[in-house]
C-alpha positions in Angstrom: 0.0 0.0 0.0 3.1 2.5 0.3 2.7 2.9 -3.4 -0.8 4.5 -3.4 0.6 7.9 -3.7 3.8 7.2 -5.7 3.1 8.5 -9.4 5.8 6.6 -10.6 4.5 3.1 -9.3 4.0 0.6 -12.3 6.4 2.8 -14.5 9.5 1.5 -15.9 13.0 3.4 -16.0 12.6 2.7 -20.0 9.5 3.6 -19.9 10.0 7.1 -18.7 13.5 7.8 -20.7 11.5 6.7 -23.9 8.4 9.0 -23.2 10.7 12.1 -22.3 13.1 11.5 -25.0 9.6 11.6 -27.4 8.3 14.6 -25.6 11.6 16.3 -26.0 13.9 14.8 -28.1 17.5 13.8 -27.1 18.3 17.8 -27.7 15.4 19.3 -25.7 16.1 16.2 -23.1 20.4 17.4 -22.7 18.9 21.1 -22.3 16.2 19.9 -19.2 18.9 17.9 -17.3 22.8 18.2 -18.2 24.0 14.7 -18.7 26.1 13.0 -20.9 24.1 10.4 -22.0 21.5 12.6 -23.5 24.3 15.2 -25.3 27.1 12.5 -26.9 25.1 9.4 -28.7 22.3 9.3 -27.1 20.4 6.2 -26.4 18.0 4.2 -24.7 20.1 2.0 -23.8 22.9 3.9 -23.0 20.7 6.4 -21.2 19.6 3.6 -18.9 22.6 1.7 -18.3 24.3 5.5 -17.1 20.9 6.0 -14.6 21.0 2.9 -13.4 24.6 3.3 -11.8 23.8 6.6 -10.7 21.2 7.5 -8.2 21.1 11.3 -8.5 20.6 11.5 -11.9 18.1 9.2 -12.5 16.1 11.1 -9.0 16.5 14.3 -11.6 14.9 12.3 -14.7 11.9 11.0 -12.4 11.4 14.6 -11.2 11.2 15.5 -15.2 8.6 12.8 -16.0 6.7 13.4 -13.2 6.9 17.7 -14.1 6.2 16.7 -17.3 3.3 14.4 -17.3 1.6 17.2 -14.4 1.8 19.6 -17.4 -2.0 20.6 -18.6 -2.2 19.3 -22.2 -2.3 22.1 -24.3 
């Protein structure tokens, strides 16, 4: 039950890099959060393999999704 209020519960780490990399492309995704593996051939695979070793940068990704999926639809 102590995933009732998390919004990411259910949501894969793929899941979110591929919906923010569509949202943004890898461009508009380097200029939201300043990592490598969005700037120098970017990847899915890459991305995930870089935010799975490293906690902080994947808590700044999650904090993206979640911004961006709270935006009203315009």
């Amino acid at each position: 039950m102590t995933q009732a209020n998390n919004p990411l519960h259910g949501i894969t780490l793929e899941q979110i890099v591929t919906a923010l990399a569509a949202h943004y492309g890898w461009d508009g995704l380097a200029r939201q959060i300043d990592l490598n593996c969005f700037k120098k051939d970017p990847s899915v695979k890459s991305s995930l393999k870089f935010l799975r070793k490293t906690p902080w940068a994947r808590e700044k990704v999650e904090a993206l999704f979640i911004a961006t999926k709270l935006q009203p639809k315009s």
